[in-house]
C-alpha positions as CSV (number, residue, x, y, z in Angstrom):
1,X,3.2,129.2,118.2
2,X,4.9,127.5,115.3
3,X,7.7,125.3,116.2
4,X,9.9,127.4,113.8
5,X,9.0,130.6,116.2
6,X,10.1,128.1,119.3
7,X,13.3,127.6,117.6
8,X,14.4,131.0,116.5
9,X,13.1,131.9,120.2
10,X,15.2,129.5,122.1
11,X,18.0,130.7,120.5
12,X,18.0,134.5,120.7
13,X,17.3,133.6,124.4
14,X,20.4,132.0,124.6
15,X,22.5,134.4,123.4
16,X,21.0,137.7,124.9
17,X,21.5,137.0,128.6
18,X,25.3,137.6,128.2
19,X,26.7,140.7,128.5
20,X,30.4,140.9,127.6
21,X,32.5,142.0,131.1
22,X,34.9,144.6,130.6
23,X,38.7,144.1,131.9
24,X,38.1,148.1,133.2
25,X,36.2,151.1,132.7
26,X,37.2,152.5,129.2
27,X,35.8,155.5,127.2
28,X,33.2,155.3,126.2
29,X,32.4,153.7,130.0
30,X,28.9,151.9,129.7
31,X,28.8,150.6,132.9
32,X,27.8,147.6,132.0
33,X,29.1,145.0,133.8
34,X,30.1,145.7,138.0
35,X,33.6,146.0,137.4
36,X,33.1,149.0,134.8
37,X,32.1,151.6,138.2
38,X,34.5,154.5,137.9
39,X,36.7,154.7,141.9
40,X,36.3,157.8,143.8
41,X,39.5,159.8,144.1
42,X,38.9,163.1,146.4
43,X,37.3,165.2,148.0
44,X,38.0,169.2,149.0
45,X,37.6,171.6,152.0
46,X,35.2,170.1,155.0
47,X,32.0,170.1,153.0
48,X,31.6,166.5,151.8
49,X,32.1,163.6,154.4
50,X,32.3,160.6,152.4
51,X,30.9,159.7,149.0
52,X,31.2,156.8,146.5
53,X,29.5,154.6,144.0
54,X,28.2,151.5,142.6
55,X,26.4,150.2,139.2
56,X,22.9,150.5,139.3
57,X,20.3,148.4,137.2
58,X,18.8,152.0,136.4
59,X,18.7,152.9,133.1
60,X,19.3,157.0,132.3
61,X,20.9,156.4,128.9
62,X,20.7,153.0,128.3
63,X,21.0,149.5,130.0
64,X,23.1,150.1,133.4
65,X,24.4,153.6,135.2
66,X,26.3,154.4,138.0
67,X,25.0,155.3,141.1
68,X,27.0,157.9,143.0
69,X,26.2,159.1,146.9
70,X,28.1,162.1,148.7
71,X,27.4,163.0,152.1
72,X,27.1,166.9,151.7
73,X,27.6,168.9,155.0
74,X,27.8,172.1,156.6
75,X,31.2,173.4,156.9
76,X,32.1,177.0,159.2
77,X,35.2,177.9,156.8
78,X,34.5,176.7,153.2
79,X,31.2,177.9,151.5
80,X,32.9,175.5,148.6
81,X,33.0,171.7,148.8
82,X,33.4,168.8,146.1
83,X,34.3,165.6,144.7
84,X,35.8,163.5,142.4
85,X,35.8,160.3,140.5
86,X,37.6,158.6,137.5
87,X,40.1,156.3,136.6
88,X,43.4,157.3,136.1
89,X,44.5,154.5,134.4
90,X,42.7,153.4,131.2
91,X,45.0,151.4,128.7
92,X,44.0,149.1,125.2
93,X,42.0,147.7,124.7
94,X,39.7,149.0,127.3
95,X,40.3,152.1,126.1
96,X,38.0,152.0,123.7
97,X,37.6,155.4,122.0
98,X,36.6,155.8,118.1
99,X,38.9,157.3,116.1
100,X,36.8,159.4,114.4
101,X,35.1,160.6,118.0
102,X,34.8,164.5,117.8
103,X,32.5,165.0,121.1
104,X,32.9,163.8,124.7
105,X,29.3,163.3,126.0
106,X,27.7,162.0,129.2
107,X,24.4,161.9,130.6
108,X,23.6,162.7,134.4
109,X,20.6,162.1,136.4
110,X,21.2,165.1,138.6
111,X,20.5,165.0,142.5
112,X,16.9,165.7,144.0
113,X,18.5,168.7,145.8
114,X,20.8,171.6,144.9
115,X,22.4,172.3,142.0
116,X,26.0,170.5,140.9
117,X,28.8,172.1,138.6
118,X,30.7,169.5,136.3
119,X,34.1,169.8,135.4
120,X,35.9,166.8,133.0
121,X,39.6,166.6,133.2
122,X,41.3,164.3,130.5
123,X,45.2,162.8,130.8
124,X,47.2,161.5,128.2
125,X,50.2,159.1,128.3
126,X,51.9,161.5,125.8
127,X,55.6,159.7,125.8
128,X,54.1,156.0,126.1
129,X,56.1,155.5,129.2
130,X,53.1,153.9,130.8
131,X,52.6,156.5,133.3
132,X,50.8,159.4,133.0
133,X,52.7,162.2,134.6
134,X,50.8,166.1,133.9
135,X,53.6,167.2,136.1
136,X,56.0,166.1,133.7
137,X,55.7,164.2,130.4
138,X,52.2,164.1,129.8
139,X,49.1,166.7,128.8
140,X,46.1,167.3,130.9
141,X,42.9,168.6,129.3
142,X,39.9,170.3,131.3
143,X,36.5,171.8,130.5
144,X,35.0,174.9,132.6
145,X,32.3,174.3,135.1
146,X,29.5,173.3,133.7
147,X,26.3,173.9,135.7
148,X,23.9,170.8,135.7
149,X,20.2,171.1,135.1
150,X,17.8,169.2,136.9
151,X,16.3,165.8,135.7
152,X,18.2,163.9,133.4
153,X,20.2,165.4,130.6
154,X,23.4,164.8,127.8
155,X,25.8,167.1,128.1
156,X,27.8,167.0,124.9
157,X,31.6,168.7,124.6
158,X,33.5,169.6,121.4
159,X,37.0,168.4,121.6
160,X,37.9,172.1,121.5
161,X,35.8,172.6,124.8
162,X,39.5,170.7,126.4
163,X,41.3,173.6,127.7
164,X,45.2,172.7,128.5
165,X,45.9,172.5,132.3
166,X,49.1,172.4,131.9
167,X,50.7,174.1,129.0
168,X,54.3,173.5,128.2
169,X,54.0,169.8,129.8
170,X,53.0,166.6,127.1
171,X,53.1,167.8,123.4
172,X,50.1,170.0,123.8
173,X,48.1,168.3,121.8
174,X,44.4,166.7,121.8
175,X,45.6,163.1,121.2
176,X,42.3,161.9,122.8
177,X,41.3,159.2,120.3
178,X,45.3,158.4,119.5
179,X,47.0,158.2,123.1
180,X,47.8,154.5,124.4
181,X,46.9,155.4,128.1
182,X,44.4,157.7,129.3
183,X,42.9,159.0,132.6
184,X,39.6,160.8,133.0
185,X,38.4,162.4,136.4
186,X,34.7,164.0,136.9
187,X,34.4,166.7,139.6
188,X,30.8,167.7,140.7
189,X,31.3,170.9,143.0
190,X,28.8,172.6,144.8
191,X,28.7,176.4,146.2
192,X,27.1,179.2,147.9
193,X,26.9,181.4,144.8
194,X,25.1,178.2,143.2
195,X,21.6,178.9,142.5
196,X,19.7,177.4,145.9
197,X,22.9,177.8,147.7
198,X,25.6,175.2,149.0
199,X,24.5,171.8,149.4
200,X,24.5,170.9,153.4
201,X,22.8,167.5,153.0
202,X,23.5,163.8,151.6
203,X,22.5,163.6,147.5
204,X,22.2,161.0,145.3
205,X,22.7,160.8,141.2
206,X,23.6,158.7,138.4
207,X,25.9,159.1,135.3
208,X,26.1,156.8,132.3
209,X,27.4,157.1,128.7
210,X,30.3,159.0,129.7
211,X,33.1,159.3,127.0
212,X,34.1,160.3,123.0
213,X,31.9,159.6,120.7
214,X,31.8,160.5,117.0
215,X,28.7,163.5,117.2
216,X,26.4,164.4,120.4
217,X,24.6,162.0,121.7
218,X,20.9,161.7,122.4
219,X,19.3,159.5,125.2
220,X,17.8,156.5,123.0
221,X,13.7,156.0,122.6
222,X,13.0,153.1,125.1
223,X,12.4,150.0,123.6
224,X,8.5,148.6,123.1
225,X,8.0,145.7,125.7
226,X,7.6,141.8,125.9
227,X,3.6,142.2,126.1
228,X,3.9,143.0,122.4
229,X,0.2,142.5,122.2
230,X,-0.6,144.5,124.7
231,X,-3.1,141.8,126.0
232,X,-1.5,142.1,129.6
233,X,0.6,139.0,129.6
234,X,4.8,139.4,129.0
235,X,6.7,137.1,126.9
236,X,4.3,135.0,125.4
237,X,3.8,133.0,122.5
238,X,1.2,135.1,121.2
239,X,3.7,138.1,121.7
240,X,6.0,136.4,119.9
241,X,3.5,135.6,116.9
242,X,2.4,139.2,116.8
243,X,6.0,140.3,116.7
244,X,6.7,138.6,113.5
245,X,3.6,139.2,111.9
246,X,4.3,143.1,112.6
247,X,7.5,142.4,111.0
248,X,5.5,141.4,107.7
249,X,3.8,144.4,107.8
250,X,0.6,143.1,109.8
251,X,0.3,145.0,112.9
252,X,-2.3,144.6,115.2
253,X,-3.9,147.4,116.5
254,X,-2.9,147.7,120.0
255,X,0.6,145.9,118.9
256,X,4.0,147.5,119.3
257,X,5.9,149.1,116.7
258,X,8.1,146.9,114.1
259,X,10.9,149.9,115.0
260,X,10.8,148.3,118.3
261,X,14.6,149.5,119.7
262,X,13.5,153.3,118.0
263,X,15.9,153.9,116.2
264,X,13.9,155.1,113.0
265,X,15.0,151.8,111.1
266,X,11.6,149.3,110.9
267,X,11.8,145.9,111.1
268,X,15.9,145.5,111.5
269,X,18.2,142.7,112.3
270,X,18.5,145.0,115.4
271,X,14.9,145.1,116.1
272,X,14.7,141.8,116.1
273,X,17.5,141.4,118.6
274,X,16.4,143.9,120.7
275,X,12.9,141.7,120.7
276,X,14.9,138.6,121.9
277,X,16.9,140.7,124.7
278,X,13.8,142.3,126.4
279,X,12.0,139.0,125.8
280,X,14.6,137.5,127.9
281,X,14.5,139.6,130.8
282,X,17.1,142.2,129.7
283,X,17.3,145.6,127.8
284,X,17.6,147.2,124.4
């Protein structure tokens, strides 16, 4: 490879093994970086005995996910039984929602077993007293149940979906891309009504790309690989070579594509980047 190639290699290298940390889980929450994980909060009735969470290398939507366990079990009372995790806490500038966001989307990986209901509840610091209070000052937001399908899928939620928990507290008002301070809890419920009945045993899932965005989101094509030659060996010189000459419109047959983070736009700054990242060991 030319030493030009080297260079420009060298230095994408360099700057695509760091991922910036985040101070806290925000919305949209990424999770990213190990201290992004979202804290479990509770659990109901005697079904569930113990459940929590970590980030997982995984990719559902795109680079990390969180990994969530619950320890489903048989209860002789309840033929209901749930949990919940969140943060209730968010502030700026981890609180990092769009202005213009109009949808609050998140993609689950659901468990092997049973069948999960979702439900999102949103608070908002409506005074800016730095506590958010829905027994007092402040508005909470929540969806209905939504029943999760198997495999992996986005759920996407209109602003409007937001139902007020607690009318007459806050200002009663959607201030979701406005508020200072905001808390967000996710409740996956499981019952006998459910179709396969209650779940009585441990499950396993991920979430990732949870939070408002401007539109519904879609799970991203992957990204084309380091063997961009498709001669069997990653990250090579030759990959590189065939990489740029694909760039220039000279493909070779059992190359990648030029679009190689599919996003529809051929032969991008962001392409290019994306090259580097994977190159380097990481993801789109």
């Amino acid at each position: 490879m030319n030493t030009h190639l080297s260079r420009i290699a060298a230095l994408f290298l360099a700057g695509a093994s760091a991922a910036p940390a985040l101070a806290q889980p925000g919305l949209p929450c990424e999770f990213s970086a190990a201290n992004t994980q979202l804290s479990p909060l509770y659990s109901y009735f005697g079904g569930v005995n113990g459940f929590g969470g970590w980030v997982s290398a995984t990719t559902i939507h795109s680079g990390y996910s969180m990994y969530i366990w619950a320890n489903f079990q048989h209860d002789n009372l309840f033929r209901i039984a749930g949990f919940a995790i969140g943060n209730l806490a968010i502030a700026r500038p981890a609180l990092a929602t769009a202005p213009n966001a109009d949808t609050f989307s998140i993609t689950v990986q659901s468990p092997a077993q049973g069948r999960l209901a979702m439900l999102i509840t949103v608070r908002e610091d409506d005074n800016n007293d730095g506590i958010i209070d829905p027994a007092g000052d402040d508005d909470e937001w929540e969806t209905a149940p939504l029943m999760l399908l198997p495999g992996t899928n986005v759920y996407n939620l209109p602003l409007n979906a937001f139902s007020d928990a607690n009318p007459g507290n806050g200002n009663d008002a959607r201030n979701f891309t406005t508020t200072n301070r905001m808390g967000f809890i996710l409740t996956f419920e499981s019952r006998a009504t459910f179709p396969g009945g209650i779940i009585e045993t441990p499950i396993a899932m991920r979430i990732d790309h949870a939070g408002f965005y401007p539109g519904p989101q879609t799970i991203p094509t992957p990204c084309g690989t380091a063997d961009f030659n498709n001669d069997g060996d990653t990250g090579t010189d030759q990959d590189i070579e065939a990489f740029f000459a694909c760039l220039g419109g000279h493909c070779c047959p059992s190359c990648g594509s030029a679009d190689f983070n599919g996003d529809g736009d051929t032969g991008t700054d962001l392409d290019i980047e994306s090259f580097f990242r994977v190159l380097g060991g990481g993801t789109c």
